[in-house]
N, CA and C atoms as an extended XYZ file, in Angstrom:
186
Properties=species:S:1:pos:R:3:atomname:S:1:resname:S:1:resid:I:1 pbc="F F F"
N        10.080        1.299        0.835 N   UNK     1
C         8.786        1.139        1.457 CA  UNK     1
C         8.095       -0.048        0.816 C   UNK     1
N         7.392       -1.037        1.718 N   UNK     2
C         6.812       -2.130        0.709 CA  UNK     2
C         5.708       -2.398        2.334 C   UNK     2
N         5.054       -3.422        1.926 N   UNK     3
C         3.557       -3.814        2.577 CA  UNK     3
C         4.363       -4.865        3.420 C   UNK     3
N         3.641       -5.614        4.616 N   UNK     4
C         3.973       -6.584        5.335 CA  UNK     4
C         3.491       -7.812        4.889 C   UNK     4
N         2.261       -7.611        3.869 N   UNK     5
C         1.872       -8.541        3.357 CA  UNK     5
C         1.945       -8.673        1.693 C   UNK     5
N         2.956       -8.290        1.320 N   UNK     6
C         3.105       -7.952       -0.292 CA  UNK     6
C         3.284       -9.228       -0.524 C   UNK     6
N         2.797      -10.075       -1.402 N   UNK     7
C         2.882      -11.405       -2.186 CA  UNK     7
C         4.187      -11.344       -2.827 C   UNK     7
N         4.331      -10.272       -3.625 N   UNK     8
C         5.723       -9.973       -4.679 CA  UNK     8
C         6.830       -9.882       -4.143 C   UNK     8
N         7.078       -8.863       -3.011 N   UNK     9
C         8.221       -8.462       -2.766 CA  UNK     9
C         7.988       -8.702       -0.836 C   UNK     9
N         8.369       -9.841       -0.353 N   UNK    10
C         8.396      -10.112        0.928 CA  UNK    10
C         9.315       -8.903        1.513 C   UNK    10
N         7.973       -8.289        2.521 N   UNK    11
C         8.783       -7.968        3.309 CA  UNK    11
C        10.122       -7.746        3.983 C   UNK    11
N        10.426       -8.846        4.330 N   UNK    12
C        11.695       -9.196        4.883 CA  UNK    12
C        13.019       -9.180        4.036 C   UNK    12
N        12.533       -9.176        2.941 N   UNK    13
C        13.034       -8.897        1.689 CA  UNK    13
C        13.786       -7.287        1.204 C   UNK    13
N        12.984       -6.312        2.079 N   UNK    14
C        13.014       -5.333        2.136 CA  UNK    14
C        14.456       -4.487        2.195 C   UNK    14
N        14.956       -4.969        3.414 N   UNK    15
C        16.483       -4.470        3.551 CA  UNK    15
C        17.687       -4.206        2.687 C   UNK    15
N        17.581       -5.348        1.856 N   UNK    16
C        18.584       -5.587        0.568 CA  UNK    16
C        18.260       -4.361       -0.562 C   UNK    16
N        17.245       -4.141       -0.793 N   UNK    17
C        16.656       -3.257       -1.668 CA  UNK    17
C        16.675       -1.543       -1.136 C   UNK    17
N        16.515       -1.391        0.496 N   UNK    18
C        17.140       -0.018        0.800 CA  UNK    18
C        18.491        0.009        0.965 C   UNK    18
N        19.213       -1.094        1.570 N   UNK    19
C        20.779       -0.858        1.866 CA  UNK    19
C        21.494       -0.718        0.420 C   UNK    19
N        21.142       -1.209       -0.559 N   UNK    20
C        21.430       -0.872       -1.786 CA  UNK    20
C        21.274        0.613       -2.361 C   UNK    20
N        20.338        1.259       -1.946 N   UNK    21
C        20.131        2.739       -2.137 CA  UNK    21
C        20.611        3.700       -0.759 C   UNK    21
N        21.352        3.134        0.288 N   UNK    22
C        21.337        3.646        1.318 CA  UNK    22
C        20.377        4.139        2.334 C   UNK    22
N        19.260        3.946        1.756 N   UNK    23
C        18.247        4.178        2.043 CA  UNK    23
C        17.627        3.564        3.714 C   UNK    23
N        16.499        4.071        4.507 N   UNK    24
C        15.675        3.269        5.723 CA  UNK    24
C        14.584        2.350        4.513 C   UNK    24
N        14.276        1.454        5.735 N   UNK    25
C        12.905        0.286        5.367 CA  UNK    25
C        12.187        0.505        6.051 C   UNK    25
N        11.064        0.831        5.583 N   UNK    26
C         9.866        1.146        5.791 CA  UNK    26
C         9.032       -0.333        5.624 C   UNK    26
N         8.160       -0.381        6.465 N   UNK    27
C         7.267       -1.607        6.318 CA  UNK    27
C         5.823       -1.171        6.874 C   UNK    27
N         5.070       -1.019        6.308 N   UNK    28
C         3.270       -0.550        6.061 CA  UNK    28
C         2.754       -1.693        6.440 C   UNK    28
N         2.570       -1.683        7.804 N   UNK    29
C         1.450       -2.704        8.484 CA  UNK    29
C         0.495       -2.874        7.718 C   UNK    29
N        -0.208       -4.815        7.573 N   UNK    30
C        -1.410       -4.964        6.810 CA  UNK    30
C        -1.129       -4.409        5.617 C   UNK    30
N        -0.506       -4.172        5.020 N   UNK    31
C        -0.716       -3.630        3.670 CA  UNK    31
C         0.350       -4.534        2.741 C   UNK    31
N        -0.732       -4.619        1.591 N   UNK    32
C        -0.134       -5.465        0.333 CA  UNK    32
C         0.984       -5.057       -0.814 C   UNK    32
N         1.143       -5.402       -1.708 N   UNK    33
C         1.717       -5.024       -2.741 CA  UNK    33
C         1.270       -3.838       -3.462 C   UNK    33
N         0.151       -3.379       -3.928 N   UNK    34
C        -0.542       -2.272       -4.223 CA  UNK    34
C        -1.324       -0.965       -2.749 C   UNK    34
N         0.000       -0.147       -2.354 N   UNK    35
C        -0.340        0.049       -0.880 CA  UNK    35
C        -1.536        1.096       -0.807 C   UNK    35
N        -0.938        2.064       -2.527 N   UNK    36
C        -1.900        3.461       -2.604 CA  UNK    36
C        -2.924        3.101       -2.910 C   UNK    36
N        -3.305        1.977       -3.218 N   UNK    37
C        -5.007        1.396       -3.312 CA  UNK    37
C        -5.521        0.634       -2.130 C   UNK    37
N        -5.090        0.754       -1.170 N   UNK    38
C        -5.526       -0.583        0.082 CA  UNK    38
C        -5.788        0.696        1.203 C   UNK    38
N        -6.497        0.458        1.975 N   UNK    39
C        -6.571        1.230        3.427 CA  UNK    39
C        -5.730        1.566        4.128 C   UNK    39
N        -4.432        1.053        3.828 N   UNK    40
C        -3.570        1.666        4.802 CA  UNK    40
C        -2.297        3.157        4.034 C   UNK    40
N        -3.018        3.357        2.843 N   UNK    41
C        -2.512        4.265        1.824 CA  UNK    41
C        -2.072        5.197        2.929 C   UNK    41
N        -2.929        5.525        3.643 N   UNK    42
C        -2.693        7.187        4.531 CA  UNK    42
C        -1.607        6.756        5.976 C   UNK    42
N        -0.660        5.237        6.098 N   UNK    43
C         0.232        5.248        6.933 CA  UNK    43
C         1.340        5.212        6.028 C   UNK    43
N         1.471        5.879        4.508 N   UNK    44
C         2.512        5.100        3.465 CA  UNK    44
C         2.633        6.563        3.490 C   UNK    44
N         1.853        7.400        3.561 N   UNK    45
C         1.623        8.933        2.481 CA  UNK    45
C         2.252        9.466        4.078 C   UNK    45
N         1.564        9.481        5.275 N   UNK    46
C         2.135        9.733        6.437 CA  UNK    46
C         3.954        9.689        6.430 C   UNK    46
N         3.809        8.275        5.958 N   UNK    47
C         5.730        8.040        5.920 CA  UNK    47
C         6.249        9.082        4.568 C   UNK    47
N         5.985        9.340        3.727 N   UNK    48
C         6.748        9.339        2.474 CA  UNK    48
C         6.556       11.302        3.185 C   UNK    48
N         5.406       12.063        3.554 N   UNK    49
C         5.371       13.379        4.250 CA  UNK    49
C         6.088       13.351        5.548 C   UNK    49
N         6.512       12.417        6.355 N   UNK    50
C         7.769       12.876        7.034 CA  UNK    50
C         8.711       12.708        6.389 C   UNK    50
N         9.309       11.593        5.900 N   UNK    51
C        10.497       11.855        4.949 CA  UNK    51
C        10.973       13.297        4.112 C   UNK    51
N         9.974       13.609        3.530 N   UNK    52
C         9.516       15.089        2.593 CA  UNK    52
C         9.769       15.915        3.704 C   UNK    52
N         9.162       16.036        4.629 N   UNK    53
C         9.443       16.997        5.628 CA  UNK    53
C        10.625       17.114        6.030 C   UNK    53
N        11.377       15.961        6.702 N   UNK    54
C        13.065       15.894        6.954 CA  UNK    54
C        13.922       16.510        6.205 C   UNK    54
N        13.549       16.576        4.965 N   UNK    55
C        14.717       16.505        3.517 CA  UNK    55
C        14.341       18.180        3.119 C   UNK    55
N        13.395       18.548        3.361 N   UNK    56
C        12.776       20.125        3.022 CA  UNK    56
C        13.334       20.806        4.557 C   UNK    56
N        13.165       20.259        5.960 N   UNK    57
C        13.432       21.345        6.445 CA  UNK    57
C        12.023       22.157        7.001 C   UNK    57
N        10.743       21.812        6.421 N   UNK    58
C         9.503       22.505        6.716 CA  UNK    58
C         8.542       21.672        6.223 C   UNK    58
N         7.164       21.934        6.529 N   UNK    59
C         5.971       21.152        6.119 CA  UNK    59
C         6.156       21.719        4.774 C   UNK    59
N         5.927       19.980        4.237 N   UNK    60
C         5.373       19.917        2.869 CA  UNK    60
C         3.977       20.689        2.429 C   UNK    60
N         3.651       21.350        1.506 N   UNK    61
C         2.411       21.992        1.539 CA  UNK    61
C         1.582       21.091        1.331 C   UNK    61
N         0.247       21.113        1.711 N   UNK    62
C        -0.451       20.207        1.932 CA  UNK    62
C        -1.704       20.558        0.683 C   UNK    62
């Protein structure tokens, strides 16, 4: 998961760093390098609680 506008870690950059973990890429519209401090925290926390949800099988408790 990284920002579309992260200074540090470009975006596009992104792929190499999940295909290495097998992992999906996630990319947080408008959002920077520091995502849990910027306004778009609650489309990062959205992603990371479906993920949680997939892998559990049920809602994460909230």
């Amino acid at each position: 998961m990284g920002g579309e506008l992260d200074a540090l870690f470009p975006s596009n950059q992104l792929y190499f760093t999940a295909s290495g973990w097998n992992a999906e890429t996630c990319v947080i519209p408008r959002a920077g390098h520091m995502i849990m401090m910027e306004p778009q925290w609650t489309a990062a926390a959205n992603k990371i609680d479906q993920w949680l949800d997939s892998r559990l099988g049920q809602k994460a408790a909230a």
